[in-house]
Short mmCIF file of the C-alpha atoms (twelve columns), coordinates in Angstrom:
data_MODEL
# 
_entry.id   MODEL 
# 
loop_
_atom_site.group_PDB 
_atom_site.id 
_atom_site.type_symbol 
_atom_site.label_atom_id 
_atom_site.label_alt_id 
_atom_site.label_comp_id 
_atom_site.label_asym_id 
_atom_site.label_seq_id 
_atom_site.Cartn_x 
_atom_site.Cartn_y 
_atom_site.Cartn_z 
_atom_site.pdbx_PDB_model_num 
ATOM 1  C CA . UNK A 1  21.384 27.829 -70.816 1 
ATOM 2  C CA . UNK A 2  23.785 26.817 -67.933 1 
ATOM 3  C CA . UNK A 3  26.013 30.078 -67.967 1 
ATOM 4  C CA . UNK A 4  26.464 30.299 -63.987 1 
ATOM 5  C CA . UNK A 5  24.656 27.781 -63.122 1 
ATOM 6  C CA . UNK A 6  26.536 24.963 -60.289 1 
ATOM 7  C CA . UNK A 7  24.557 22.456 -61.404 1 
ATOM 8  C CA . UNK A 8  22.063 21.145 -64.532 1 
ATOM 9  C CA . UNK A 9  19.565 23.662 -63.535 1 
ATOM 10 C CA . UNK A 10 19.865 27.152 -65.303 1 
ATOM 11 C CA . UNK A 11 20.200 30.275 -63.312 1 
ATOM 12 C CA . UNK A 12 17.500 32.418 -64.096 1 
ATOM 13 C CA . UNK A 13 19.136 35.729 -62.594 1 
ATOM 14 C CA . UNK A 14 22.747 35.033 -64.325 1 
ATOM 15 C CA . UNK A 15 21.121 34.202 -67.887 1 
ATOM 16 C CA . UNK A 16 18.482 36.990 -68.110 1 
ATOM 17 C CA . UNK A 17 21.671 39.440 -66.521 1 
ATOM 18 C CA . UNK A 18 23.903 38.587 -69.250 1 
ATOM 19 C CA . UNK A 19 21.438 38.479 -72.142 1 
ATOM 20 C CA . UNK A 20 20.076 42.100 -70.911 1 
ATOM 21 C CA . UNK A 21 24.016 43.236 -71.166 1 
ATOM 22 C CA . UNK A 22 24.610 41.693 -74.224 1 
ATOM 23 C CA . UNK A 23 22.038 42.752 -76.117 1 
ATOM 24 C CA . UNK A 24 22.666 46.462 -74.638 1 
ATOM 25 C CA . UNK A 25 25.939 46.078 -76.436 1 
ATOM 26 C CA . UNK A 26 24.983 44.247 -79.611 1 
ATOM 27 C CA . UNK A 27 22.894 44.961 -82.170 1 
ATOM 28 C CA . UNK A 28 22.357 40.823 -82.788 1 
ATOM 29 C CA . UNK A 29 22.922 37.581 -81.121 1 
ATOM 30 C CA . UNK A 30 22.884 34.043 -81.483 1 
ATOM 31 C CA . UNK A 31 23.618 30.863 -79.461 1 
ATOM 32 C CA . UNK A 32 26.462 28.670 -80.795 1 
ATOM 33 C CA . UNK A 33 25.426 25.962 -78.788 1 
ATOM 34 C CA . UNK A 34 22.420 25.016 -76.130 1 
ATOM 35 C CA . UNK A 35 21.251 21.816 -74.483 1 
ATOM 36 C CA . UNK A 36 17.310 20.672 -75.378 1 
ATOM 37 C CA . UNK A 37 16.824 19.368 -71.941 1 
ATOM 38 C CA . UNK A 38 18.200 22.825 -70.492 1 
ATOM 39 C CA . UNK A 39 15.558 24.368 -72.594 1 
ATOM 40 C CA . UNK A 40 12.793 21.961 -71.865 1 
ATOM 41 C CA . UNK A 41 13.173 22.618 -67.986 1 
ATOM 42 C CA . UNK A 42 12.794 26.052 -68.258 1 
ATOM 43 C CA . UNK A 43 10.147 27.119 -70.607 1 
ATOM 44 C CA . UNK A 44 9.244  30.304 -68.949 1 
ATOM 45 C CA . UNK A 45 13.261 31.483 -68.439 1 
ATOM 46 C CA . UNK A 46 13.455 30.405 -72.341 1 
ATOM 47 C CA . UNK A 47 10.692 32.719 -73.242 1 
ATOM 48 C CA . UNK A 48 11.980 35.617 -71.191 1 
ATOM 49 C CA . UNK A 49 15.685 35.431 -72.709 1 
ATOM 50 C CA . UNK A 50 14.021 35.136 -76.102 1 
ATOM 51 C CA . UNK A 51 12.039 38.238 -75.582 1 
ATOM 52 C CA . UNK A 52 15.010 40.005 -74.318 1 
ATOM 53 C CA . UNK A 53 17.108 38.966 -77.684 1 
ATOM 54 C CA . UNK A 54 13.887 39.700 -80.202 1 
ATOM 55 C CA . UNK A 55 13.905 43.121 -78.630 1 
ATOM 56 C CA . UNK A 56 16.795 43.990 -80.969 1 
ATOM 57 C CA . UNK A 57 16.346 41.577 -83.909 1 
ATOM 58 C CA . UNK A 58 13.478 39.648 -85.612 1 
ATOM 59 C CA . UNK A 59 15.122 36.483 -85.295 1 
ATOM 60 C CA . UNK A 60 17.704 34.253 -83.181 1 
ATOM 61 C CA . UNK A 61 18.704 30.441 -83.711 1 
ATOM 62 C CA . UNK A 62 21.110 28.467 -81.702 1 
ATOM 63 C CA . UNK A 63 23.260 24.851 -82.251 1 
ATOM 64 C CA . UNK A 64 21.011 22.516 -80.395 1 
ATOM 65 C CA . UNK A 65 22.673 19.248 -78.932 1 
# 
């Protein structure tokens, strides 16, 4: 959840970009690896990306560190 971000915050723009592009692309994704606390400080962002990926697929997991 910190693809493009400067700091420990996510960028909400850059993730829901990329996942939007991906998922144009692909026909499944999921995450090999993702921080809780990235997660945790974003709820809403987390929801949004998820919707974006369950669009295509019924399911999605990621690593989770």
């Amino acid at each position: 959840m910190l693809y493009g971000s400067n700091n420990m915050t996510a960028n909400d723009e850059k993730l829901l970009r990329l996942h939007e592009l991906v998922m144009s692309k692909a026909n499944s994704i999921s995450w090999s690896h993702c921080s809780l606390s990235a997660v945790a400080s974003k709820p809403r962002l987390f929801a949004q990306i998820s919707e974006i990926i369950r669009s295509k697929q019924a399911w999605w997991g990621a690593e989770i560190e």
